[in-house]
N, C-alpha and C positions, 0 to 999 in steps of 0.2 A: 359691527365691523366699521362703525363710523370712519377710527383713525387707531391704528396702530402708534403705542407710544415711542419713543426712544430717548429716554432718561440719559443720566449720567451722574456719581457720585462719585467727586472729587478725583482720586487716584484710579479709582475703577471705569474703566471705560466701558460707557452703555454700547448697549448694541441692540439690531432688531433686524429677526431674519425674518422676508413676508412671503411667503406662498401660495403662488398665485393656482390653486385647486379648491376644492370646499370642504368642508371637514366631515359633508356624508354624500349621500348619492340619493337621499329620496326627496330633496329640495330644491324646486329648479332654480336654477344658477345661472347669472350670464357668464358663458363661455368667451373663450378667445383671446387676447393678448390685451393686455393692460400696459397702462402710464405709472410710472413709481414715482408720487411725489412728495416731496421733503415741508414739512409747514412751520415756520416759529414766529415765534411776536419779538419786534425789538420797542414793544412800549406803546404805540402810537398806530401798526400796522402789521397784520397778517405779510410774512415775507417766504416767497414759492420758490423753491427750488427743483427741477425737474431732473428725476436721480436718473433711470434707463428705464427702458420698456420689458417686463417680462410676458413669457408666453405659456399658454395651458401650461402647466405643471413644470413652470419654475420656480427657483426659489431665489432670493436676494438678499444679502448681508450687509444692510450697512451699519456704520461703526458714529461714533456721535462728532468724531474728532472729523470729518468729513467736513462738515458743517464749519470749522474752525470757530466756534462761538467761545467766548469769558466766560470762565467757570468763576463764581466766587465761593468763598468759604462754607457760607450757609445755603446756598442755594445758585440753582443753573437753570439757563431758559430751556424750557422742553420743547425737544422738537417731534411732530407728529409724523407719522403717515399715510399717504392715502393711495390708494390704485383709482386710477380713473382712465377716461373715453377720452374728455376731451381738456384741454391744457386750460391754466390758470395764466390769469395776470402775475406779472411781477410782485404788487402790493395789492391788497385785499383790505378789508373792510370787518369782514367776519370767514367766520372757517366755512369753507366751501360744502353744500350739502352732497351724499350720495350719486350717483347716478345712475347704479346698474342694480337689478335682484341680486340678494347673493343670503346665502343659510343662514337662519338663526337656533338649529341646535344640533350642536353647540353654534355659538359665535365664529364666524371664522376670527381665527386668530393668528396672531405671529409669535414667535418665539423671543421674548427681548428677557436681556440680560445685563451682565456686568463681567467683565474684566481684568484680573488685576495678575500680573506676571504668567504664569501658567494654569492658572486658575481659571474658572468660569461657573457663576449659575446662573439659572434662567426661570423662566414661566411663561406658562401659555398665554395671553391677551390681548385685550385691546381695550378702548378710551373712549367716553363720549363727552360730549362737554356738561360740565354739570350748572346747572341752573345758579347766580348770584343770590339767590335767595335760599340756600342750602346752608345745610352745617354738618358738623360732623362730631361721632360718638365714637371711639374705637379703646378696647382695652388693650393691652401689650404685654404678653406673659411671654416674648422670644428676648429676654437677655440671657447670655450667656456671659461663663466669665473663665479664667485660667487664660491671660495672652490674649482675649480676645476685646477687640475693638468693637462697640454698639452701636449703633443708630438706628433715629426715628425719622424717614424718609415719608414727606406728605408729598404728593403729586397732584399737581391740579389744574385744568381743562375748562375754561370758558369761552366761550363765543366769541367776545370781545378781545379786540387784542391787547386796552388798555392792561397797564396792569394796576392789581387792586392787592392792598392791603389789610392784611387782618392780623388774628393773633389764634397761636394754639397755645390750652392752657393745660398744665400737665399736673397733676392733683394724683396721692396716695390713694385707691379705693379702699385699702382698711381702715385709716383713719378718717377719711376727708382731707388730708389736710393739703394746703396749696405747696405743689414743689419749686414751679418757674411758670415766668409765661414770655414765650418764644417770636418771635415775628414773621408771620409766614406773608409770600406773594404768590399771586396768581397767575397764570401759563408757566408756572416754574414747578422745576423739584427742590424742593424741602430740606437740609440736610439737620436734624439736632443732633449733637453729639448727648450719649447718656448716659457715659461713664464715670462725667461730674459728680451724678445727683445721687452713686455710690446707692443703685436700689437694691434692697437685700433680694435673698433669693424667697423670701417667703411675703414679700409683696408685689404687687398686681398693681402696674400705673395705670392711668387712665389717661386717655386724651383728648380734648374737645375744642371743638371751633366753631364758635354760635353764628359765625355770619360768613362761612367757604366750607367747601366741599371738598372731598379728594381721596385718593386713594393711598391708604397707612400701610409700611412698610415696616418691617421691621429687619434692617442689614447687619449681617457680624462682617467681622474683615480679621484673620488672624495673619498678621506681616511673616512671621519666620515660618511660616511650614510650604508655601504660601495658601488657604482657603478660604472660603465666601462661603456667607448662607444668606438666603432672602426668601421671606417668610411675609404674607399678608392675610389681614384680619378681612372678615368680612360684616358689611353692614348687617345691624340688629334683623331688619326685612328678610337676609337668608333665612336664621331660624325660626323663622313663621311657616308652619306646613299650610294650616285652612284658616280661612277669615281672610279679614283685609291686611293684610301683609305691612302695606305702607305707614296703616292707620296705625297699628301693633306698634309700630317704629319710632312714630311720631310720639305715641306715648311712652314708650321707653326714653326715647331722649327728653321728653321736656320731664320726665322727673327727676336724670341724673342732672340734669341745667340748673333744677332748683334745688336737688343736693348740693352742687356743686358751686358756691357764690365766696 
């Protein structure tokens, strides 16, 4: 429950509802009334925004357009959030740690979503920041097609507020062979459009990022009915029941890294 995310893709307006109760009863908690606060980077510095205070068992909606931040094309600063005790600086340095117990099964989480005329979907979550020396493996078998719009939404959380550049490279898993390679940044969401690279229905892309971390997305947007779907892959480490979970992982990726050159 480090930070609850609050995304935002293009026309669809993110949203993130936090709930200030725990998601069981057999994990002690700290009770009481909480600070709702708003976190983004503009580059150079962690910047705090303090939303309201909610109390045992409320709930709070905010919308991303709050924040009034530049969206560009490919990508939006992501803003976080966090409940806390006690208030933040204006400008920060690094993302602020914890301060209170609170559950971890499950994770408390918040409800965030997207937006787009009458429409809404959602998922359960929250963010930690991922370590700069991370990368990322994810396959993407959610395109859809008839009217509908696709994207490949990376979401990504570091410490630092600088921001950092890398690249996602997006390769056929039946052939190998290389589709595009994308330019992703860091404390930002992601947007590829992937309805260019005209993938058929009987192939399986791939996605990988040897030097950033984040969390893969997979968004449809159909404009005339109006609908959303938002759909995420999870890292290789789920499907590991017994043994080293991590290690399992680490070997899984560095042989698709050396398939994949």
């Amino acid at each position: 429950m480090a930070f609850f995310p609050l995304p935002n893709i293009n026309e669809a307006n993110g949203f993130c509802e936090v709930h200030n109760y725990p998601p069981n009863n057999w994990e002690n908690a700290s009770a009481g009334p909480k600070h709702l606060w708003g976190i983004y980077s503009n580059g150079k510095k962690w910047i705090t925004k303090e939303i309201c205070s909610l109390n045992v068992g409320e709930s709070r909606r905010v919308e991303y357009k709050y924040f009034n931040l530049k969206n560009y094309k490919n990508n939006s600063p992501l803003v976080v959030l966090q409940m806390r005790d006690k208030p933040l600086e204006k400008y920060i340095d690094e993302l602020p740690k914890h301060e209170f117990l609170y559950t971890k099964s499950p994770e408390w989480r918040a409800t965030v979503g997207f937006k787009f005329h009458n429409s809404e979907t959602s998922y359960q979550g929250e963010i930690n920041a991922f370590p700069p020396r991370a990368s990322l493996l994810t396959f993407h078998p959610f395109i859809q097609y008839n009217k509908i719009e696709n994207y490949f939404v990376f979401m990504n959380l570091e410490s630092s507020p600088l921001f950092r550049f890398s690249q996602i490279e997006i390769y056929n898993s039946n052939d190998k062979k290389l589709i595009d390679i994308v330019d992703v940044k860091s404390n930002s969401t992601n947007i590829i459009p992937l309805d260019k690279y005209n993938i058929k229905q009987d192939q399986l892309p791939v996605f990988i990022c040897r030097n950033m971390a984040g969390i893969p997305f997979g968004f449809g947007l159909n404009r005339s009915a109006p609908m959303l779907s938002l759909e995420h892959t999870h890292p290789p480490a789920s499907f590991v029941v017994h043994g080293n979970r991590f290690e399992t992982q680490k070997i899984i990726k560095t042989n698709w890294f050396n398939i994949l050159k």
